[in-house]
N, C-alpha and C positions, 0 to 999 in steps of 0.2 A: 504494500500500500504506500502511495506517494503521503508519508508523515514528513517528511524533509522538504519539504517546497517551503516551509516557513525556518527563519534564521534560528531562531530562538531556537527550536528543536535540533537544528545542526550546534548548534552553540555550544547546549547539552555535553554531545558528542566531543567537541574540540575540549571542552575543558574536563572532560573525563581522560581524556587521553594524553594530555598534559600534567594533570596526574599521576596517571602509569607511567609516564615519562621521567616523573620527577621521585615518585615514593615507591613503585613498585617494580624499577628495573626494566622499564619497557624500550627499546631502541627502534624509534620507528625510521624504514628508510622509504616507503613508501604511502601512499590515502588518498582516497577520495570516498567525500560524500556527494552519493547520488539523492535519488526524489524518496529513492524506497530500497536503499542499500549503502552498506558502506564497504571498499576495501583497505583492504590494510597490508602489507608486509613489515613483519617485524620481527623481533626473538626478544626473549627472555634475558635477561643476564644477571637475577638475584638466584636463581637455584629454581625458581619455580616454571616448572612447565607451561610453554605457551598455553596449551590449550585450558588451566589453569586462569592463568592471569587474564585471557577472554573469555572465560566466565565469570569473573568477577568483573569484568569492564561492561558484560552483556547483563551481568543482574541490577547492577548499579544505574549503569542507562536505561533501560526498564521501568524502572521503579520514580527516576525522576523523569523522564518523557511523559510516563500516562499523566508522572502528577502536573505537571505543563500544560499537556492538555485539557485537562479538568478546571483549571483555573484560569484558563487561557480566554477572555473574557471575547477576543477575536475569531477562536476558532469557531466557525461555521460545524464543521463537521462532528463536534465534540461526540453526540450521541452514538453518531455512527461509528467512529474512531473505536468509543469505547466498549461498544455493542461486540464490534468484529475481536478486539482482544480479548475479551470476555468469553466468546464462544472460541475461541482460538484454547481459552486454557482447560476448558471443558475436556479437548482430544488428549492433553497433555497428563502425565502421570506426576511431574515434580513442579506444576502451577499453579495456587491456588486460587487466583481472580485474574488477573492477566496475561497473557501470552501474548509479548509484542514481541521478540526475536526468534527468527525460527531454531531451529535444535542444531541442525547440522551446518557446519562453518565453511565447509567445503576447503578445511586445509591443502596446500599443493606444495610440496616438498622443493625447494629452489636446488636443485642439486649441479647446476651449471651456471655459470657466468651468459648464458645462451637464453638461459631458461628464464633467469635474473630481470636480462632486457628486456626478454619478450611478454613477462608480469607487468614489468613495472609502464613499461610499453602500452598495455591491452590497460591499466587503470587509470595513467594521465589522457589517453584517449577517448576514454567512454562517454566524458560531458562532449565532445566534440561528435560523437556518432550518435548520441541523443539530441543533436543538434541546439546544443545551450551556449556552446560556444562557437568562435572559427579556431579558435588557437587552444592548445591544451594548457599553456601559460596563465590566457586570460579567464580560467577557471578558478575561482576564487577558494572553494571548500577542496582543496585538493594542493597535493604536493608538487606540481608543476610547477611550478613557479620557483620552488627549488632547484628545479634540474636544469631550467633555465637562466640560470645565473642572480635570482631575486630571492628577497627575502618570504615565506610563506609564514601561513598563518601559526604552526608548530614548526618545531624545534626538527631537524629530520638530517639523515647521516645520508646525504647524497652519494650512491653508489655509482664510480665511474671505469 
């Protein structure tokens, strides 16, 4: 669901992730937020297991997202927002009122400098094939703009 068309809910996200950046070890070299996803490439570097440290980024976001929405005195969609997470957690066995991130993260192992590019590649480009931008640069919620030589919104270990 496009929950990300509004700032405030990407906001969320960057200062969750700033965060893990700063308290829990998180080294991000890649991101982008899209309307109704985010990616990320990252690792660990306190001893705790990625897929760890993105459960606790994805329970955290969660929990302040719905609460944004619910008090979000602009959001048009609240009912329905909160309707769809609601029956979302219903299918789920560890949710007990909402279900707003799905379960599976779709990890992808970087095991090449090939593989590296062609990630980080497919994510500064995806505002540009969803037609939000012409450049991958001038994508604002996304780490482009780091690999083009500027400053981005987080902190990010530009792989070259």
């Amino acid at each position: 669901m496009d929950v990300f068309t509004r700032n405030e809910y990407k906001d969320i996200l960057l200062d969750s992730l700033a965060f893990c950046q700063q308290k829990k070890g998180m080294e991000l070299f890649a991101w982008c937020i899209m309307t109704n996803h985010l990616h990320l490439i990252f690792r660990s570097i306190q001893g705790q297991k990625p897929e760890l440290l993105l459960g606790d980024f994805k329970r955290f976001t969660s929990n302040e997202i719905i609460k944004a929405i619910k008090n979000n005195p602009r959001e048009s969609r609240r009912e329905w927002l909160i309707e769809h997470f609601e029956k979302a957690a219903l299918k789920s066995s560890n949710v007990n009122k909402c279900q707003f991130w799905r379960h599976d993260n779709k990890p992808i192992e970087l095991w090449s400098n090939k593989v590296i590019d062609e990630k980080i590649n497919y994510i500064h480009n995806n505002p540009v094939d969803e037609g939000l931008v012409f450049r991958p640069e001038d994508y604002v919620y996304s780490s482009a703009r780091d690999y083009s030589g500027e400053k981005g919104l987080l902190d990010v270990i530009v792989i070259k």
